[in-house]
LUMKE-244410 format. One record per residue (C-alpha): z, y, x. Coordinates in steps of 0.2 Angstrom, whole numbers, plus 5000, padded with zeros to 4 digits. Last residue first. Layout:
% residues N
ZYX ...
***
This chain:
% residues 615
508953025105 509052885093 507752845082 508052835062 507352705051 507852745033 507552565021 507552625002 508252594988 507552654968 505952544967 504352624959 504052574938 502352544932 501952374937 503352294932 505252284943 506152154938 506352064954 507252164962 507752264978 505952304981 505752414994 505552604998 505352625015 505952795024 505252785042 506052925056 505953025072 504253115073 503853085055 503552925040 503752905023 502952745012 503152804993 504352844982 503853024979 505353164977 506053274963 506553154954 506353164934 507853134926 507653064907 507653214893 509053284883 508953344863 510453444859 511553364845 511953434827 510453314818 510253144829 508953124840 508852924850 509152884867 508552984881 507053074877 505453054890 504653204899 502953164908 502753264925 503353204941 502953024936 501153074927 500653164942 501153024955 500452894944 498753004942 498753024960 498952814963 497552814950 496452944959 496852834974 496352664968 494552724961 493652744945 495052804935 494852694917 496452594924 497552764923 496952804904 497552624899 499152634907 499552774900 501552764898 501652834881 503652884877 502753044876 503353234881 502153344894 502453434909 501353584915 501753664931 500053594939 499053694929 498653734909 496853634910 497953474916 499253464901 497953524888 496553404892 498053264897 498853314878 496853284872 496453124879 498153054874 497953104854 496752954850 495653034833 495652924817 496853044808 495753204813 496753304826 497853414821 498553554835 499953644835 500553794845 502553834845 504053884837 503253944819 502153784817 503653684820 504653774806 503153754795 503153564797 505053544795 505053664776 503553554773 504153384777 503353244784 504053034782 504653094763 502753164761 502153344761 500253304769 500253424788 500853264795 499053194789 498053294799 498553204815 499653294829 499853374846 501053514851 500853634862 502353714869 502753904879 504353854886 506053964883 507353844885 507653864867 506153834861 505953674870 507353624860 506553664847 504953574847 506253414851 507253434835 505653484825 504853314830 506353234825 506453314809 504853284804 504953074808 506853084799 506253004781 505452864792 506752804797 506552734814 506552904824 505352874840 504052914826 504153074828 504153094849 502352984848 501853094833 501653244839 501253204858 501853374866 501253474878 502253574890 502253734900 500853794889 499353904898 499054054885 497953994871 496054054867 495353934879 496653784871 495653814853 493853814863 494253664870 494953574854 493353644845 492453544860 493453404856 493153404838 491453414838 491053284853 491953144839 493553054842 494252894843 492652794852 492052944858 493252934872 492552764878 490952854885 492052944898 492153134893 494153164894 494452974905 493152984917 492753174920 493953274914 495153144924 494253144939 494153334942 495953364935 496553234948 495353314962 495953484957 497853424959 497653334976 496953504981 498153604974 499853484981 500453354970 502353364966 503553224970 503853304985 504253215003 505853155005 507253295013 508053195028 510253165027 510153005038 510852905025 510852985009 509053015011 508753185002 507853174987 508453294974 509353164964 509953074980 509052964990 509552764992 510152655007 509852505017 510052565036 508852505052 509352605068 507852625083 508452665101 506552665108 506852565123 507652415114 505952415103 507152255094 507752365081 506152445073 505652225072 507252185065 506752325052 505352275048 505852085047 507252145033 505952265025 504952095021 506151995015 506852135003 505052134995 503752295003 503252414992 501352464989 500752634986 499052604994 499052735008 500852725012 500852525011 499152555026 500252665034 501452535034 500152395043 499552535055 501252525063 501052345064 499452365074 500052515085 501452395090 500252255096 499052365103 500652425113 501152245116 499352205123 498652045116 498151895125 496451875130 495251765119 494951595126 496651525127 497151405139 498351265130 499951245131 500351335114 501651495117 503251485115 503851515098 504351665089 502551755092 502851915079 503951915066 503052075061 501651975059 502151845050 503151965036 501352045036 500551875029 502151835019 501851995010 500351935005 498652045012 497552134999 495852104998 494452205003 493352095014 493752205028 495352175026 495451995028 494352015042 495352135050 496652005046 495851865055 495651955072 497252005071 498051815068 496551765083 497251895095 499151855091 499151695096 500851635102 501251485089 501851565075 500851715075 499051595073 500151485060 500451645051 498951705052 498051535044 499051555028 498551735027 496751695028 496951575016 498151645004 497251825004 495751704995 494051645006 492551735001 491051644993 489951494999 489851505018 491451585017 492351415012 491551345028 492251455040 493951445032 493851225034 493351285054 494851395054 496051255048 495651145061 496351275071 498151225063 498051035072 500051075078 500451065060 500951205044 499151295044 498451105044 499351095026 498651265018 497051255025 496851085016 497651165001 496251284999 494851175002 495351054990 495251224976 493451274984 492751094983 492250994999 490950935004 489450815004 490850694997 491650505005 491850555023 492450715020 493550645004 494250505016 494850605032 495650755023 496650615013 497250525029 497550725037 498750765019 499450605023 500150665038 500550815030 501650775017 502450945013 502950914997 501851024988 500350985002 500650784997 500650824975 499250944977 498350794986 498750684973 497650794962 496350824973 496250644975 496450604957 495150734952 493850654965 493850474958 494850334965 493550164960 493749994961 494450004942 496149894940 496449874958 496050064962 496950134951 498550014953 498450054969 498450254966 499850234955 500850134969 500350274981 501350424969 502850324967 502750304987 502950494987 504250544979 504150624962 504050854961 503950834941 502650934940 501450844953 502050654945 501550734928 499950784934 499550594943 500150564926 498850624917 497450584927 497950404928 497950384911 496350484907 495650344899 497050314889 497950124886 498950214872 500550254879 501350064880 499550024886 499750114901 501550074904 500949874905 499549914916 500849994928 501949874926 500649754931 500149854946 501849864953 502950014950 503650134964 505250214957 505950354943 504350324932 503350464925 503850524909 502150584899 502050674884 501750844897 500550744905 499350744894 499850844875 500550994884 502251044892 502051204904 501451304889 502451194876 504051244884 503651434880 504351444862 505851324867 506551414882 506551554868 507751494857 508851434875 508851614877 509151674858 508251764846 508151914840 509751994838 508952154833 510152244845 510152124858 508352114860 508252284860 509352284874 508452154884 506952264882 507752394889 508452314904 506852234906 505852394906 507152464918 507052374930 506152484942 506452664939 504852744931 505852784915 506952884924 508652824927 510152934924 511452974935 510753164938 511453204923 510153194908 508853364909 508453544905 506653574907 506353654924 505553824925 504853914940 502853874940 502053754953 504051234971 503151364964 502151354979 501051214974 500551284957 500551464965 499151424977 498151344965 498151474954 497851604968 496251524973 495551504955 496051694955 494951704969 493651584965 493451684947 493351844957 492151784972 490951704957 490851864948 490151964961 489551864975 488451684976 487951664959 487051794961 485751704968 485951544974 487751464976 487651324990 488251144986 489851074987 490551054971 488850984966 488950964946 489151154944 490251194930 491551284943 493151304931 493851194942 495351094937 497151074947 497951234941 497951174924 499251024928 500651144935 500351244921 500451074909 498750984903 497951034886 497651204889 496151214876 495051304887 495751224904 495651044898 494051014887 493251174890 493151184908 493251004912 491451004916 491850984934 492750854934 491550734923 490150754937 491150724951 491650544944 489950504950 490850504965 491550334967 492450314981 492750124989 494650074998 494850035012 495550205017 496450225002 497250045006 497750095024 498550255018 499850165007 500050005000 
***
């Protein structure tokens, strides 16, 4: 039993032909478990090694590959103007601060009593459970071939038998020689291991780290297909990266970019085993591939590297020279410009090895401390001022640029709205002075769960803003101006009084026109929604417009704390004052890092990582 027997024994790939047309019979109807799904192709083409033609060969392809890529990896990993609006003490979070998404959400949760955790363990059990494998308990030992045959018929003597509990054996992380026995009894009872039980079972060696089997199972499918499928190809790179025969894992990469471009995993997985054993050239070398491809590293990638060459180095004579330890240094310095550049935050992990790596430049005196900035940004550490939340004119007219141009007159726009009443709406903002802020109407309104109150909040916040003195705008549909329990006249008229209104037409989307008004009244202009406008940063045609839209909204949008009652003054959420972004100068990085995992996509991590040099 073992590798002997998979060596002797015969493949059969006309099999081939059934994996890859598994597209809509396993993936589209998700009848295998996550773990399960990860291991089919959505690759219709018969020949899982031929060439793409065409183009086949970029574009769409790469993308699905990629996030095919990713899919397996994750499977086997799873193992201005002088006015401020008056604000919340300093304590309170802003809507951007990571975690709080889930902390709200978990509050609402609570409040409406909605359903329990282990309530909802059971709403998503059958995403990872499914009808195949998920029904299927695989065995706690190693079974013969006539208790195999026997289980199989206990569980209806399927055809995809095998198939499904290979999958079960993967989710259920089972040992080895469990796995083996299965494949015998394969083999025995049909002469034949087809390709989607090999990938499979090699998912299950490369997730427990079986690597000497993984080099057995690289051996058969090479000698058994014309090559080797994308996903296969993945894992392969990902077990050589962890043995002494890692190079091998360069040629495997070479041939994935024959047919499309390899995943950040599989370059990443090849750096670290380049930076683990002493060579530096070929993990640089790979990375300004990498990079040059356009993807985005893993964090484990740059942890590698500033872990730099832990081990001595391989035996061997190298043919590239060795690197410099300045071009060394200038490279990783170049890595947290490049975070700077892209707004990216490195985990807890990865600030750790940065700043291990700051300390261990003995001749530079560097000192690594974990700390947060105050409310006006000043690091509470060494004591330096963070750069400005605020854009400067020139980052402001390129964000009014792209915005008037891709999200106010997009094609989309039109969608809610009609040329008509946005050029009326121009014309109406022309002939007003520039507001300090702009209000969505019926966003703050219904931010009230009575109905009855949606007037009165609205004219709560309107005057509020009043009273501090600000020129407003608010935004509304025609149908607030309809006498109705949700909108009353006596509260309608009132707002009317204390600031500028404007009703669109009941069908028109308001955002296009409060970022119209916002941006057209200059970069003082601050603006009230609870709308986090996602949707209008994604239609930006470039990454850095939408890290300057982000930067814009942050230090901009006003959001209510809590709810408006009548008697009360209306507060907003702190705005910082300061950018949480990569920060560096003569004497100093300020990092700010994950701390958590709940931070979403919209929200910027509130510690930080302050690297000071000694004089």
């Amino acid at each position: 039993m073992g590798s002997t027997l998979i060596l002797n024994v015969r493949i059969c790939v006309n099999p081939l032909k059934h994996f890859f047309t598994l597209k809509t019979s396993l993936w589209k109807s998700s009848q295998l478990p996550l773990s399960a799904r990860s291991l089919c192709t959505r690759d219709t083409n018969p020949n899982p090694g031929g060439r793409l033609t065409g183009g086949q060969r970029r574009g769409k392809t790469d993308t699905i590959r990629r996030r095919e890529e990713e899919f397996w990896d994750d499977a086997v990993e799873e193992r201005g103007k002088s006015f401020a609006v008056r604000l919340r003490p300093s304590f309170s979070k802003s809507v951007f601060a990571a975690g709080t998404a889930k902390r709200t959400a978990e509050m609402l949760k609570r409040k409406a009593a909605l359903v329990s955790q282990d309530e909802e363990r059971r709403v998503e059990e059958p995403k990872r459970t499914t009808r195949g494998a998920g029904r299927m308990q695989p065995p706690d030992r190693p079974l013969s071939a006539a208790e195999w045959r026997t289980l199989k018929e206990h569980l209806g003597n399927s055809q995809r038998f095998d198939i499904h509990m290979m999958s079960a054996l993967f989710a259920s992380g089972a040992e080895l020689d469990i796995a083996k026995s299965l494949l015998t009894f394969v083999a025995m009872e049909t002469g034949t291991l087809s390709y989607e039980l090999l990938l499979r079972y090699l998912a299950l060696c490369v997730s427990g780290s079986h690597d000497a089997e993984v080099f057995d199972i690289y051996d058969i499918m090479r000698g058994s297909f014309p090559s080797l499928e994308t996903g296969a190809s993945s894992l392969f790179i990902k077990s050589f990266s962890r043995t002494a025969r890692w190079r091998e894992a360069i040629s495997i990469l070479y041939e994935v970019k024959k047919v499309l471009t390899p995943s950040p995993r599989n370059y990443g997985d090849i750096i670290s085993a380049a930076m683990l054993r002493g060579d530096a050239a070929t993990a640089w070398g790979l990375y300004d591939e990498l990079i040059e491809k356009g993807l985005s590293p893993h964090q484990e990638t740059w942890d590698a590297l500033f872990k730099g060459m832990r081990k001595t180095v391989e035996e061997d004579e190298r043919e590239a020279e060795a690197m410099s330890p300045l071009e060394h240094h200038e490279r990783l310095l170049g890595i947290l410009l490049n975070m700077r550049n892209n707004q990216i935050y490195p985990q807890h992990s990865l600030a750790s090895s940065i700043k291990t790596w700051f300390e261990s430049l003995t001749e530079q005196k560097w000192t690594g401390s974990w700390t947060s900035a105050t409310p006006k940004g000043v690091c509470k550490c060494c004591g330096s001022e963070l750069e400005s939340i605020q854009l400067t004119a020139e980052e402001y007219q390129q964000l009014k640029d792209r915005v008037m141009a891709d999200v106010i007159q997009g094609r989309d726009v039109f969608n809610k709205t009609t040329p008509e009443e946005l050029e009326r709406f121009k014309a109406f903002v022309k002939r007003k002075p520039a507001f300090d802020v702009v209000v969505d109407g019926l966003n703050v309104a219904n931010i009230s769960k009575d109905r009855r109150k949606q007037s009165e909040t609205l004219l709560a916040v309107v005057s509020e803003l009043e009273r501090q003195g600000l020129t407003a705008l608010v935004l509304g549909r025609k149908h607030m101006l309809r006498p109705s329990s949700s909108w009353k006249k006596h509260n309608m008229d009132l707002i009317q009084q204390r600031a500028h209104c404007f009703f669109t037409e009941n069908i028109s989307e308001d955002d296009p026109f409060l970022l119209y008004a916002a941006l057209h009244s200059g970069n003082h202009c601050q603006f009230v929604s609870k709308d986090l406008m996602r949707d209008h940063k994604a239609c930006l045609p470039d990454a850095a417009t939408r890290r300057l839209f982000f930067k814009w909204q942050r230090g901009h949008q006003l959001v209510m704390t809590g709810y408006v009652t009548a008697g009360t003054r209306v507060r907003f959420q702190n705005i910082p004052s300061y950018d949480t972004i990569v920060q560096t100068s003569a004497d100093s990085w300020h990092l700010p890092y994950d701390s958590t995992e709940d931070r979403s996509t919209y929200e910027v991590p509130q510690q930080w990582l302050c690297l000071t040099k000694k004089h």
